[in-house]
C-alpha positions as CSV (number, residue, x, y, z in Angstrom):
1,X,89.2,106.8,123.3
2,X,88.6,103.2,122.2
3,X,85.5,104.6,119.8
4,X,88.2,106.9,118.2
5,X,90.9,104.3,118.0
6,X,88.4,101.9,116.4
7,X,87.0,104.7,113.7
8,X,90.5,104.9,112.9
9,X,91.2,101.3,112.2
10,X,87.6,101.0,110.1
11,X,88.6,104.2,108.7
12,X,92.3,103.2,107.6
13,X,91.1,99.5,106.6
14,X,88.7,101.2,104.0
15,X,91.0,103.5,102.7
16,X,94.0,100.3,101.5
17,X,91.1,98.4,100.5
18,X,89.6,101.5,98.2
19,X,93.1,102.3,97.0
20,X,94.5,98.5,96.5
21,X,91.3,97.5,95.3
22,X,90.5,100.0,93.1
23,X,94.1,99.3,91.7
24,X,93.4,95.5,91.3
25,X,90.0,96.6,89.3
26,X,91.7,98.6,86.9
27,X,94.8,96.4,86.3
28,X,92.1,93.7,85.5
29,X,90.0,95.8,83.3
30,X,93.0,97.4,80.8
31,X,96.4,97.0,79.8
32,X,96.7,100.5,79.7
33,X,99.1,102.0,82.3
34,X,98.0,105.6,82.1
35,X,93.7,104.3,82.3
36,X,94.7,102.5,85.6
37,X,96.0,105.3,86.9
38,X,93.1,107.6,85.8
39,X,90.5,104.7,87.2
40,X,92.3,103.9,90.7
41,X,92.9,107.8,91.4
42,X,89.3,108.7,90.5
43,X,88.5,105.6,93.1
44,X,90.7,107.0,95.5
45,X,89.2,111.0,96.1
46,X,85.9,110.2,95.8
47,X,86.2,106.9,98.2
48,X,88.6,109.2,100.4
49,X,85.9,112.6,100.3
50,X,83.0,109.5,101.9
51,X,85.3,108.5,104.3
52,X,86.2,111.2,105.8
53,X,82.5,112.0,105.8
54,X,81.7,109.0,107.5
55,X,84.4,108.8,110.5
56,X,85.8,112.3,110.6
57,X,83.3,112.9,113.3
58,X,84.5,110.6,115.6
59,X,88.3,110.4,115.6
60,X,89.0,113.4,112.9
61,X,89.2,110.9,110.1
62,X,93.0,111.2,109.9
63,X,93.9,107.3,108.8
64,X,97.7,108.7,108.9
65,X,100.1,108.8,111.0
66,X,101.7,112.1,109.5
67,X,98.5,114.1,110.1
68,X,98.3,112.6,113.6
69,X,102.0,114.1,114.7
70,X,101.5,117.1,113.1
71,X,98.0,117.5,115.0
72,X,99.8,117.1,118.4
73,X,102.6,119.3,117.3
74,X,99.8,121.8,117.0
75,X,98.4,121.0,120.5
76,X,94.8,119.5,118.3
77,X,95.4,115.8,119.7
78,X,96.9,114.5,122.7
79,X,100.7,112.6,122.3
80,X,98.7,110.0,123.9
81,X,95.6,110.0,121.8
82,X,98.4,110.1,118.7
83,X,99.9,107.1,120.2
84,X,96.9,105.2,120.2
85,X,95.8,106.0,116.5
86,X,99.1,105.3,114.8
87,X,99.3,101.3,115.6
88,X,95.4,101.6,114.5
89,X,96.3,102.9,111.3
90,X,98.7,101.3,110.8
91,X,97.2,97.8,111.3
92,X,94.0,98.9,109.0
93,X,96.0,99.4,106.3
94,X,97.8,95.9,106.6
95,X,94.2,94.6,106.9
96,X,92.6,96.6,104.3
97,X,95.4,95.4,102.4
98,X,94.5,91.9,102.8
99,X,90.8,92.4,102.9
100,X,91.3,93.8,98.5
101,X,93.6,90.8,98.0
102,X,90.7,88.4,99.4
103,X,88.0,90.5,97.7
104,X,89.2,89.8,94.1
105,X,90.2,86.1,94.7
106,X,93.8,86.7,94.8
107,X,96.3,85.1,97.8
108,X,95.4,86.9,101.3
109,X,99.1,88.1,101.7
110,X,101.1,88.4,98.9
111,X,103.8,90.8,99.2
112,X,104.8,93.6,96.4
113,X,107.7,93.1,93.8
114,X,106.9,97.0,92.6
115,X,110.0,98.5,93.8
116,X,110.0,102.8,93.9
117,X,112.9,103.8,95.7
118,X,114.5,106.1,93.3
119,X,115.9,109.6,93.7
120,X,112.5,111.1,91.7
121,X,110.1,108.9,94.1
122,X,111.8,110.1,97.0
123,X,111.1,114.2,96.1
124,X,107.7,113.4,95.1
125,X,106.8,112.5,98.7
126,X,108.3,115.3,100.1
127,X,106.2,117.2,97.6
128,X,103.1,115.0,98.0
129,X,102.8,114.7,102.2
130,X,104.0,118.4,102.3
131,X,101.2,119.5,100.2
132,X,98.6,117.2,102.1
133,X,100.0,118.8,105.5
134,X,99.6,121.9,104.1
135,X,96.3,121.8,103.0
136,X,94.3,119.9,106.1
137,X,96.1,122.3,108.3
138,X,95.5,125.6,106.2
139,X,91.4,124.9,106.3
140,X,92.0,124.1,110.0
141,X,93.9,127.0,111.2
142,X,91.7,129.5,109.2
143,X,88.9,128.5,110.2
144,X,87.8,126.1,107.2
145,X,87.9,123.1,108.5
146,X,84.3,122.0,106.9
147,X,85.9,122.1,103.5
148,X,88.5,119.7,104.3
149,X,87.2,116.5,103.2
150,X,86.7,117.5,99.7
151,X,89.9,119.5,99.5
152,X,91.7,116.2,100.7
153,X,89.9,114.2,98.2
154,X,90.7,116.7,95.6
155,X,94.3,116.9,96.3
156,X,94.7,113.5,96.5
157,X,93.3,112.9,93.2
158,X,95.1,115.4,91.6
159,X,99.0,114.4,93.1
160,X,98.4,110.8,91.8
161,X,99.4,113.1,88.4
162,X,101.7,115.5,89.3
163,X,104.0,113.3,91.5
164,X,106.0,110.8,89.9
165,X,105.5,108.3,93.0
166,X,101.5,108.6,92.3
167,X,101.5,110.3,96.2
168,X,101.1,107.8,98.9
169,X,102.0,110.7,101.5
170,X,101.3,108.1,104.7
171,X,103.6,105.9,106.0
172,X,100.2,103.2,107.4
173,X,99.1,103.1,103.8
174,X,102.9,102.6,102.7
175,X,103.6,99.6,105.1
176,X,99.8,98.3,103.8
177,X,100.5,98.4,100.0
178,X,103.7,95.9,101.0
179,X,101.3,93.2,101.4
180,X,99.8,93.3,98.2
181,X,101.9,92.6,94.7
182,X,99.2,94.2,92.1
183,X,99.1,97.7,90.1
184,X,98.9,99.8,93.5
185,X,101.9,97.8,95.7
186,X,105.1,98.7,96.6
187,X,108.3,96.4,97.9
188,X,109.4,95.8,101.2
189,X,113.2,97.6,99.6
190,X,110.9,100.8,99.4
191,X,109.0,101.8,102.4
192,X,111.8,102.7,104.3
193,X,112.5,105.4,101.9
194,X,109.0,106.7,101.1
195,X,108.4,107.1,104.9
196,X,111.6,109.1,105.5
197,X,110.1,111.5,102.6
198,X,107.0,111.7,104.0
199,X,108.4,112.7,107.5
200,X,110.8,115.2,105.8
201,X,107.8,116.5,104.1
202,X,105.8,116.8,107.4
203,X,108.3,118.4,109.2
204,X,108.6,121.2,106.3
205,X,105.1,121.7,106.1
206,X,104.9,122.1,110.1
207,X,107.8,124.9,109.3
208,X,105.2,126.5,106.7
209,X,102.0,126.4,108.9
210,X,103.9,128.2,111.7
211,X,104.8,131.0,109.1
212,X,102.2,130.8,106.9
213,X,98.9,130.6,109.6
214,X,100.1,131.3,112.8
215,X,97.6,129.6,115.5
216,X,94.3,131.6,116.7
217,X,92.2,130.8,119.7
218,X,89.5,129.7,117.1
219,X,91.5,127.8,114.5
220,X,92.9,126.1,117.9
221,X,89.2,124.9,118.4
222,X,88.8,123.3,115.6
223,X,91.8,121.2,115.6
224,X,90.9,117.6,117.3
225,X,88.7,117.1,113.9
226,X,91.2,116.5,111.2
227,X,90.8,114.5,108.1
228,X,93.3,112.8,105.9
229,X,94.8,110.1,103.1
């Protein structure tokens, strides 16, 4: 348990400081809004598609809390092993967080003024962490599960676009971008509301799965390895 729990910390201390990082690059490199966004997406699915790569074969490579409840719901992790990565990932983010900051000479801690609690924000993470849900758990439960880190990494690339909130869809990365005020942060104001949309988007996609892919004794196998944003 402790190996998992620490692949899960490494894993989710990576993944803020690829995201915030890659942020802080391309808000120093152009003014252009819409060229950040390209740069620190691009960042994002391929750093995301490695990572999983890398600790997906120790813990699952979830780094969110999300997939971690909805992988007990489905019987693939323990409540107990769930309750161990969530504080994990939770605190990797904060450090990963902190680790970008250092990284590009900027204050250790500085927390976000980017405030994104508006109505649109909120529906784009019910759109964003339903459609994450919805695709680890697909691969898993058909038997696909080797194609997941790519598909992740592809669909996190692609929701940076088509949500409006640029698709956080995980409440440890949420709490993590606080701590940073730079292109990828978000304000303390806000991450109250962008985890209750990501939880509402959860539970819906847990509604979906059971329709959608109802569980077989080999999907079942497959899911304690689960990979995620």
């Amino acid at each position: 348990m402790s190996r998992k729990v620490l692949a899960e910390f490494l894993g989710s201390l990576l993944l803020a400081a690829l995201v915030i990082g890659s942020g802080i690059a391309a808000q120093n490199l152009t003014a252009d809004t819409g060229l950040r966004l390209l740069e620190n997406a691009a960042a994002t699915a391929a750093g995301l598609y490695a990572l999983i790569l890398v600790f997906g074969p120790v813990s699952g490579g979830h780094f969110n809390p999300v997939v971690s409840v909805v992988d007990a719901v489905f019987g693939g992790l323990s409540w107990r092993q769930a309750a161990a990565y969530i504080p994990a990932q939770v605190a990797g983010c904060v450090a990963g967080a902190v680790l970008a900051n250092v990284m590009f000479d900027l204050a250790p801690v500085s927390i976000s003024t980017t405030h994104r609690a508006t109505a649109a924000h909120g529906v784009s993470e019910v759109v964003a962490t339903l459609g994450l849900v919805l695709v680890i758990f697909a691969l898993v439960r058909s038997g696909r599960i080797e194609r997941a880190p790519a598909a992740v990494g592809a669909y996190i690339g692609a929701a940076y676009w088509f949500t409006s909130s640029t698709s956080f869809a995980n409440p440890a990365i949420t709490a993590g971008r606080m701590f940073s005020d730079t292109f990828a942060g978000i304000a303390p104001a806000s991450v109250f509301p962008f985890i209750l949309a990501q939880l509402i988007g959860a539970a819906l996609a847990v509604v979906l799965l059971r329709v959608l892919y109802p569980a077989t004794t080999s999907a079942q196998a497959d899911e304690a390895a689960l990979p995620s944003r």
